[in-house]
DOGU-612709 format. One record per residue: y, x, z of N, C-alpha, C in turn. Coordinates in steps of 0.001 Angstrom, whole numbers, padded with zeros to 6 digits, always signed. Example, Ala and Ser with C-alpha at 12.3 -4.5 7.8 and 13.67 -1.06 7.14 Angstrom:
BEGIN
-005690+013190+007800-004500+012300+007800-003300+013200+007800
-002250+012850+007080-001060+013670+007140+000030+012900+007870
//
This chain:
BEGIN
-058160-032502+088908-058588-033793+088383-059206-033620+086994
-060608-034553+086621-060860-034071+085466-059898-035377+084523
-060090-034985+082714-059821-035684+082177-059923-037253+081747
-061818-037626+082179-061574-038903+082754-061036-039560+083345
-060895-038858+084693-059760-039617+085834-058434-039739+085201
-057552-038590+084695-056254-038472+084419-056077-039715+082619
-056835-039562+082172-056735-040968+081055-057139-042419+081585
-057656-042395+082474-057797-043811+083096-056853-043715+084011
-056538-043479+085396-055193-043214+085598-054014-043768+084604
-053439-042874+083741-052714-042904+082583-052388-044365+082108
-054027-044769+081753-053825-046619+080620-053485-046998+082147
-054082-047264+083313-053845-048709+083637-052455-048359+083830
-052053-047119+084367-050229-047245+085258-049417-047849+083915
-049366-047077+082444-048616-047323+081623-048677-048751+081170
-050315-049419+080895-050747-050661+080629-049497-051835+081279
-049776-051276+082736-048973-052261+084014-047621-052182+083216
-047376-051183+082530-045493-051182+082856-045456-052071+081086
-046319-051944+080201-046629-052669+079464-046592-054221+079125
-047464-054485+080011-048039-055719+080091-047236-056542+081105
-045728-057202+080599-044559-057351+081531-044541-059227+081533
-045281-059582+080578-044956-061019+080391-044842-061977+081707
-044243-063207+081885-044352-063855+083130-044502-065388+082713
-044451-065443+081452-043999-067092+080981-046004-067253+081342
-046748-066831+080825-047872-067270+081162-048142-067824+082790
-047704-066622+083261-047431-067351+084848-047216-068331+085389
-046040-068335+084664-045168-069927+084889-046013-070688+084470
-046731-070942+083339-047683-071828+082568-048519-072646+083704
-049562-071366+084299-050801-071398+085021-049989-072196+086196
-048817-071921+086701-048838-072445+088098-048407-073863+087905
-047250-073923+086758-047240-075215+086541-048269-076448+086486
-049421-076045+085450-050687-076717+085000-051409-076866+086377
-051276-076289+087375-051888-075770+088760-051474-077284+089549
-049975-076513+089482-048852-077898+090022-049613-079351+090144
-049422-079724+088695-049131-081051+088174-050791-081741+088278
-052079-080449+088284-053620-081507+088200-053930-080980+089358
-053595-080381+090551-054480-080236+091711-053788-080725+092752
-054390-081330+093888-053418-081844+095340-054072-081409+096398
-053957-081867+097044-054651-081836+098570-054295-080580+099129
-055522-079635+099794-055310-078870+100932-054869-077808+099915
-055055-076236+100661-054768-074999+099837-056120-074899+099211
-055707-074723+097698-057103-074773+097122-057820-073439+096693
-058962-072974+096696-059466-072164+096752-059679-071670+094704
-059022-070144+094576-058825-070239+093164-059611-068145+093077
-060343-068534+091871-061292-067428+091540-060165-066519+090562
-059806-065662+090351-059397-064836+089178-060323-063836+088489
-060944-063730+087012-061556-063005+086390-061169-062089+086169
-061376-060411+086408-060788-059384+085961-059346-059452+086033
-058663-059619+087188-057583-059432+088235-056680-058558+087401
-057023-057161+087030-056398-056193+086647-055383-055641+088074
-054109-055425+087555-053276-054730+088280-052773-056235+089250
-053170-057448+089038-052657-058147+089860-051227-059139+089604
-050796-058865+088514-050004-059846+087284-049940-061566+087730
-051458-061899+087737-051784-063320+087884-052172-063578+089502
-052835-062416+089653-053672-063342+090956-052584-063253+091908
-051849-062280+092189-050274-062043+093231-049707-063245+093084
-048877-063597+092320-048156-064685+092143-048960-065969+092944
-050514-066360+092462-050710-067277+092836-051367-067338+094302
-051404-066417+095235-051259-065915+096074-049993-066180+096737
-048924-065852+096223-047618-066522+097049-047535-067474+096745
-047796-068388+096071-047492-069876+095636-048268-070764+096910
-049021-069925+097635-049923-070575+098668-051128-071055+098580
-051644-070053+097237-053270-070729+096986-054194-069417+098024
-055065-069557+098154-056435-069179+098811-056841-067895+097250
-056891-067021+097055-057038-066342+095800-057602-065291+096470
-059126-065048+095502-060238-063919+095200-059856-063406+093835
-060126-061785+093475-059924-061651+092294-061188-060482+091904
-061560-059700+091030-062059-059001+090952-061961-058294+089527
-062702-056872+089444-062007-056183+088478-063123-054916+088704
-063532-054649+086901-064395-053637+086710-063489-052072+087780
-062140-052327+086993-061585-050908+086810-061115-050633+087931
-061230-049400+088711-060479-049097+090076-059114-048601+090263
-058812-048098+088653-057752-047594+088110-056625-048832+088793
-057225-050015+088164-056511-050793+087902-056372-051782+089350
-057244-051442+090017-057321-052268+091117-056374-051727+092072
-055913-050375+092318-055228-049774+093252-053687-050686+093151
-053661-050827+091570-052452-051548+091328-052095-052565+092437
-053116-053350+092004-053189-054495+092363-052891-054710+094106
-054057-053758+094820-053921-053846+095851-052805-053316+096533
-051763-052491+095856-050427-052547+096306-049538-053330+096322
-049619-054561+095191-048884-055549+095271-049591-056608+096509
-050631-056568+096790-050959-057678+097088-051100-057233+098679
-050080-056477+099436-049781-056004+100405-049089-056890+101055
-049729-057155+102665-049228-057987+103350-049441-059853+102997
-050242-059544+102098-049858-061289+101667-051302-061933+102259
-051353-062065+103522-052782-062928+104054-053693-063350+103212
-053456-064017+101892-054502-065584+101373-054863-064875+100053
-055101-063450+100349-056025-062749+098778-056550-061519+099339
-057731-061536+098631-058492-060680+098628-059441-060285+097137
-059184-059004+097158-059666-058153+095783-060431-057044+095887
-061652-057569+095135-062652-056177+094866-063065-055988+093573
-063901-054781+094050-064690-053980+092806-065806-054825+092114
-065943-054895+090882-067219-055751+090088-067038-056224+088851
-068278-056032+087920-068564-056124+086750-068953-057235+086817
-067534-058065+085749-067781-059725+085497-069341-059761+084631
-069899-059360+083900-070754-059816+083459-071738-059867+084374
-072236-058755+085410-073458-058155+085744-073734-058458+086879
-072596-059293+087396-072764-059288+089132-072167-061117+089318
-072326-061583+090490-072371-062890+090563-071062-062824+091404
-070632-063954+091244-068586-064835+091075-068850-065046+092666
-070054-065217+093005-069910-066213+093908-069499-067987+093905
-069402-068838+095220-069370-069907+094885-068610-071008+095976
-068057-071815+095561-067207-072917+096010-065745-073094+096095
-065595-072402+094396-064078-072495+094314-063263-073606+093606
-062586-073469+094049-061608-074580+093268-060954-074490+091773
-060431-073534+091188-060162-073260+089991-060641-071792+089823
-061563-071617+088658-061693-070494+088089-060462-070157+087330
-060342-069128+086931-058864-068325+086033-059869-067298+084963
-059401-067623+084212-059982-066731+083195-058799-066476+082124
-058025-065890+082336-056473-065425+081933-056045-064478+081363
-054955-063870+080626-055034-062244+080557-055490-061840+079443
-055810-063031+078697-056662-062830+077130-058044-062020+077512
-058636-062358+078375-059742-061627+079421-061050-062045+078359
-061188-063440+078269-062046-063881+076976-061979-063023+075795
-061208-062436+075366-061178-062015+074342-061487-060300+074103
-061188-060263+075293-061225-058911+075526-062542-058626+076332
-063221-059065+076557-064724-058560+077290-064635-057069+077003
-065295-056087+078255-065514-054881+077988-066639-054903+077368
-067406-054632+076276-068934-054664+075480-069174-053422+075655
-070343-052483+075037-070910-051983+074851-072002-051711+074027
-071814-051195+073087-073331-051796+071744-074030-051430+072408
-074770-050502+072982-076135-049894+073610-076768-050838+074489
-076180-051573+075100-076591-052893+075832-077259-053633+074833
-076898-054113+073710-077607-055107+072486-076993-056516+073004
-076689-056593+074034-076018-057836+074049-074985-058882+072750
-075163-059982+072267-073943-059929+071807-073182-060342+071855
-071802-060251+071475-070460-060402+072133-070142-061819+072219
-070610-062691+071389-070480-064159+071495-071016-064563+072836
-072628-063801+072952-073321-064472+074059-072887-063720+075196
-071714-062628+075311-070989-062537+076604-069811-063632+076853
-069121-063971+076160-068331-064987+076026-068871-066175+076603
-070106-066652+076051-070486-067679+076345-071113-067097+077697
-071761-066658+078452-072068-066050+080035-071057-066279+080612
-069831-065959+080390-068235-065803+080822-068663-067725+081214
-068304-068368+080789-068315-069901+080775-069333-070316+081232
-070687-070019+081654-071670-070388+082273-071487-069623+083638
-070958-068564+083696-071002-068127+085463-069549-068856+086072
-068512-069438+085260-067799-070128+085720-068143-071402+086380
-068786-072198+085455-069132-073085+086159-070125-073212+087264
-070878-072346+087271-071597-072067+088400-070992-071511+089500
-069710-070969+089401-069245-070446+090845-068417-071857+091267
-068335-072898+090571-066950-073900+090624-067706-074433+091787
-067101-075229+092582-067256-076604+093128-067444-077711+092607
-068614-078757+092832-068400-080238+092031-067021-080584+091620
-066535-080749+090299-064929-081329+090091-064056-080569+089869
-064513-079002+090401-064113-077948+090092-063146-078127+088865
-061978-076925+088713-061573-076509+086951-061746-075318+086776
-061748-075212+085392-061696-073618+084409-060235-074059+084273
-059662-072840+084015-058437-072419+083392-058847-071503+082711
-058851-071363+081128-058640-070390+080389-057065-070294+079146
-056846-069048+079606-055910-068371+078201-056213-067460+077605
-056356-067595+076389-056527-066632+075524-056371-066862+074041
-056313-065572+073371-055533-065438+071496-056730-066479+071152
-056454-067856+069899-057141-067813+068916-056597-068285+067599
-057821-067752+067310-057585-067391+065679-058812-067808+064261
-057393-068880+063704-057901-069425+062359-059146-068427+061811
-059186-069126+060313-059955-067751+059409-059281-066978+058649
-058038-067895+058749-056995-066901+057420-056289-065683+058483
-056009-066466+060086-055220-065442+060535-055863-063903+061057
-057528-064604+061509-058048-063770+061849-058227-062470+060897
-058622-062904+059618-058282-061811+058691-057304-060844+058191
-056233-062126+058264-054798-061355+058229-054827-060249+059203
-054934-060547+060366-054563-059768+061659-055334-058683+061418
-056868-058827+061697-057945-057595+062241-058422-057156+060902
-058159-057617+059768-058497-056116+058532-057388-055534+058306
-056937-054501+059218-055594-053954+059350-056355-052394+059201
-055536-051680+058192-055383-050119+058116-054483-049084+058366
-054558-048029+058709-053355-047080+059131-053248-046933+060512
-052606-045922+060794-052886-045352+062169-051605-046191+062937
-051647-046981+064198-050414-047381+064810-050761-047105+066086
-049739-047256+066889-050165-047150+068771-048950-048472+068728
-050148-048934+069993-049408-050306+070659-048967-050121+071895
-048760-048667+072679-047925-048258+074084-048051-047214+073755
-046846-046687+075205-046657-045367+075020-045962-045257+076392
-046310-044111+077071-045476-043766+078083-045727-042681+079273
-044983-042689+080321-045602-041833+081329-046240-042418+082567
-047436-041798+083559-047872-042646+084612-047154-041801+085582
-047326-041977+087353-046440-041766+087992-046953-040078+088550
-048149-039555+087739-048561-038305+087879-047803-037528+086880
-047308-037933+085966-046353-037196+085264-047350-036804+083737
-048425-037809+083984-048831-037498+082494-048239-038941+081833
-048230-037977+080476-047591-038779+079509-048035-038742+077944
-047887-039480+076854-049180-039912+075835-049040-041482+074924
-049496-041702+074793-049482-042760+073499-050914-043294+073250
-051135-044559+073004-052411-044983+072351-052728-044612+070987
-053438-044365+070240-053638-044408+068512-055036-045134+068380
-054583-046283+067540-055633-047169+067082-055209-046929+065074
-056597-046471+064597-056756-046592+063218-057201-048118+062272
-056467-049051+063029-057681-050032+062499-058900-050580+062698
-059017-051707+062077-060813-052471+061579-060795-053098+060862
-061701-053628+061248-062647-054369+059931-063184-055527+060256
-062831-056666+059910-063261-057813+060715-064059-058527+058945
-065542-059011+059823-066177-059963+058901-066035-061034+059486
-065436-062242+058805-065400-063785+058398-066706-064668+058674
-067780-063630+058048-068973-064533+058347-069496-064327+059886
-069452-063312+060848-070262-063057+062001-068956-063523+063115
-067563-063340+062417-066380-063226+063365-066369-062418+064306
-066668-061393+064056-066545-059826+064640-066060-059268+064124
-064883-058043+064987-064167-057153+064693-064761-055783+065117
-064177-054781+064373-064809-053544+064802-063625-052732+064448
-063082-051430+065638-062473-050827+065305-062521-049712+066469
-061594-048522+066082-061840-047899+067441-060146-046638+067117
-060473-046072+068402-058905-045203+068231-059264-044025+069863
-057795-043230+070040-058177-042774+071071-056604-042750+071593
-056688-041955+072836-055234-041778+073419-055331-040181+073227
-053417-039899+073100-053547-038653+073247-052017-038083+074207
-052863-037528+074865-052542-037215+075997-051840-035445+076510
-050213-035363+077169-050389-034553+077753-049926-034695+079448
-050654-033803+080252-050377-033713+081377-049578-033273+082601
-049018-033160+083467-047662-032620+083987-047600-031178+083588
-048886-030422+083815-048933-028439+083831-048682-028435+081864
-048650-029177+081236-048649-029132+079478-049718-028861+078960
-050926-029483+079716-051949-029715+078767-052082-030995+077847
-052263-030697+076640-052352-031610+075769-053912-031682+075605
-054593-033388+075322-056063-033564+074932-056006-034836+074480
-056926-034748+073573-057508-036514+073243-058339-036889+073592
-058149-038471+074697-059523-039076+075125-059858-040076+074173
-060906-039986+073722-061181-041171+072868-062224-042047+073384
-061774-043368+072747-062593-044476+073144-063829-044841+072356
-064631-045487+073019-066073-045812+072428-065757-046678+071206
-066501-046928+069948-065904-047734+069103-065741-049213+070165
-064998-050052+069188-064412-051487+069917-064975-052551+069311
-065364-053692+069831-066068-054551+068965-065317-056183+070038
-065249-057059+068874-064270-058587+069641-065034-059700+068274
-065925-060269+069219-066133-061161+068603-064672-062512+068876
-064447-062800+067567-063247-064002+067632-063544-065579+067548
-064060-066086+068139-064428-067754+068386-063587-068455+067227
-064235-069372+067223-063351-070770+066835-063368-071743+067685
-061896-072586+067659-062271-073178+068552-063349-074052+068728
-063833-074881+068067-064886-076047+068221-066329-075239+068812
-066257-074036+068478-067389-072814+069444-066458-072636+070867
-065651-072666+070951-065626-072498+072792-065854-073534+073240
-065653-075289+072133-065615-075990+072675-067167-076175+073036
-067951-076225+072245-069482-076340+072288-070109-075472+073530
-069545-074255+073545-069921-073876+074557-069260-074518+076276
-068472-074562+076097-067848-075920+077108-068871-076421+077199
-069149-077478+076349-069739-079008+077052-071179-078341+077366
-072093-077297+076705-073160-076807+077061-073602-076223+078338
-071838-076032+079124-072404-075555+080387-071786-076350+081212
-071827-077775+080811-071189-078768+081595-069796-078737+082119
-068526-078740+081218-067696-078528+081574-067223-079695+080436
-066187-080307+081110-065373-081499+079974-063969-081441+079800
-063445-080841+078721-062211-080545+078186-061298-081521+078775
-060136-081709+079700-059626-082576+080129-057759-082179+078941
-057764-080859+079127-056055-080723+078006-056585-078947+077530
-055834-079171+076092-055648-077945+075547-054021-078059+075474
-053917-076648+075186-052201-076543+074988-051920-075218+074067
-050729-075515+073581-050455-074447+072448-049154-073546+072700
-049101-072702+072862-048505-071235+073110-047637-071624+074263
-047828-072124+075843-047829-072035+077104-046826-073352+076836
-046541-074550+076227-046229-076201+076207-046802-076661+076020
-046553-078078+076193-047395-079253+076721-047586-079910+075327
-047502-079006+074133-047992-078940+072649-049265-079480+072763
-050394-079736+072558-051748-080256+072242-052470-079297+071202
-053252-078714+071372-054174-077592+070583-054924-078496+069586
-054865-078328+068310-055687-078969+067517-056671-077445+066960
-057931-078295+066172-059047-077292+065902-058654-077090+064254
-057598-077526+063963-056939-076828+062800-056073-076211+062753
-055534-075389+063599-054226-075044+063776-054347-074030+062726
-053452-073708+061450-053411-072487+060474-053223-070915+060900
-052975-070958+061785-052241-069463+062409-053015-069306+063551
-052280-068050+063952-053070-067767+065200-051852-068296+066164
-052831-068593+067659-051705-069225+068737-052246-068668+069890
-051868-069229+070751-052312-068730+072211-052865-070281+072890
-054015-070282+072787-054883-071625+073512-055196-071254+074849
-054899-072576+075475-055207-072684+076993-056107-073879+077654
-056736-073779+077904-058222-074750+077849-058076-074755+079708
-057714-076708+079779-057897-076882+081020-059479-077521+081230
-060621-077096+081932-061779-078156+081664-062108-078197+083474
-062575-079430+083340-063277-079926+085082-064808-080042+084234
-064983-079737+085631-066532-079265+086120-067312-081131+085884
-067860-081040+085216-069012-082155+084876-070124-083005+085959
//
């Protein structure tokens, strides 16, 4: 196996054992619950990953498509989502390739907004992937359709606080089920106030079952950070009408002043 494979490998298995939360879950199905009725409704998931979100709502008895750049990450997925009739998951690049169309709730979850995979060499920029993100939603919806989005946001004080951070830290660590084992190392960034872009970059370092040790490193990282009244704008621009926001997974109310950073969840129907 080369070292590409065995570091991708590596993030998603360790990522999965990582990335354990469930209260968001609960959130989505609740909010699911309480604004949708009728038949089994047909629900899109953005970048699926290992299958966290779209599984669950899959047994809850929804109709669930998911999709996902990474294959790493998809194998996950498609092991959980074994035996369960009412999902189906493939391969595809949310930006580059089309959602398809006539669903009932898009999902855009997972802090997935926030996290876009970018690429500088593209020239794209990261706002106007964000905003694409919200225009191919509504275009895959059904008349009446909803978005569901979750994801981090962040003031100006917090955003600064947070992302002009220095010094070397890792945010996981562990072994995958090949027996390699390793740690993330992120050095930091640098976030400007005026563009609301972050920039930073790090690598993993890695050894493997035979005791090879290597570092894969990652391309630098770049996150443009919204405000809210910009997701909201972009909302109504692609015809979508804010029906509830909510603040860190209760029936709290999101205001566009909030001082800190929180976790916003943007319910909007299709226009």
């Amino acid at each position: 196996m080369n070292r590409d494979f065995i570091a991708k490998h590596w993030y998603a298995s360790v990522y999965e054992q990582f990335e354990n939360q469930t209260d968001d879950v609960e959130f989505l199905l609740d909010v699911l619950h309480k604004n949708i009725t009728g038949e089994a409704q047909k629900i899109l998931e953005v970048a699926c990953g290992g299958g966290r979100i779209c599984v669950p709502l899959a047994q809850a008895g929804y109709i669930v498509t998911g999709f996902d750049a990474d294959e790493h990450m998809l194998l996950r997925c498609y092991s959980r989502m074994r035996d369960i009739p009412n999902i189906r998951c493939y391969q595809a690049d949310a930006l580059n390739t089309d959602w398809g169309v006539g669903f009932d709730v898009v999902v855009m979850a997972g802090n997935i907004f926030m996290n876009i995979e970018s690429d500088i060499e593209t020239g794209m920029d990261y706002a106007v992937m964000q905003e694409t993100f919200i225009r191919k939603a509504v275009a895959t919806l059904r008349p009446s359709g909803h978005l569901y989005m979750d994801y981090d946001q962040y003031s100006d004080a917090s955003a600064i606080k947070v992302f002009n951070e220095t010094g070397e830290y890792s945010y996981f660590s562990g072994a995958d089920d090949l027996g390699t084992s390793g740690r993330t190392v992120s050095y930091g960034g640098a976030y400007d106030p005026e563009t609301r872009v972050w920039a930073g970059i790090g690598h993993c370092e890695l050894t493997t079952n035979n005791g090879e040790r290597f570092i894969y490193s990652d391309k630098p990282r770049y996150k443009h950070i919204p405000a809210l009244n910009q997701v909201y704008g972009w909302l109504s621009g692609a015809g979508f009408i804010v029906d509830k926001t909510f603040k860190n997974y209760t029936d709290e109310p999101l205001s566009d002043q909030e001082p800190d950073f929180v976790r916003a969840t943007i319910w909007a129907r299709k226009g």
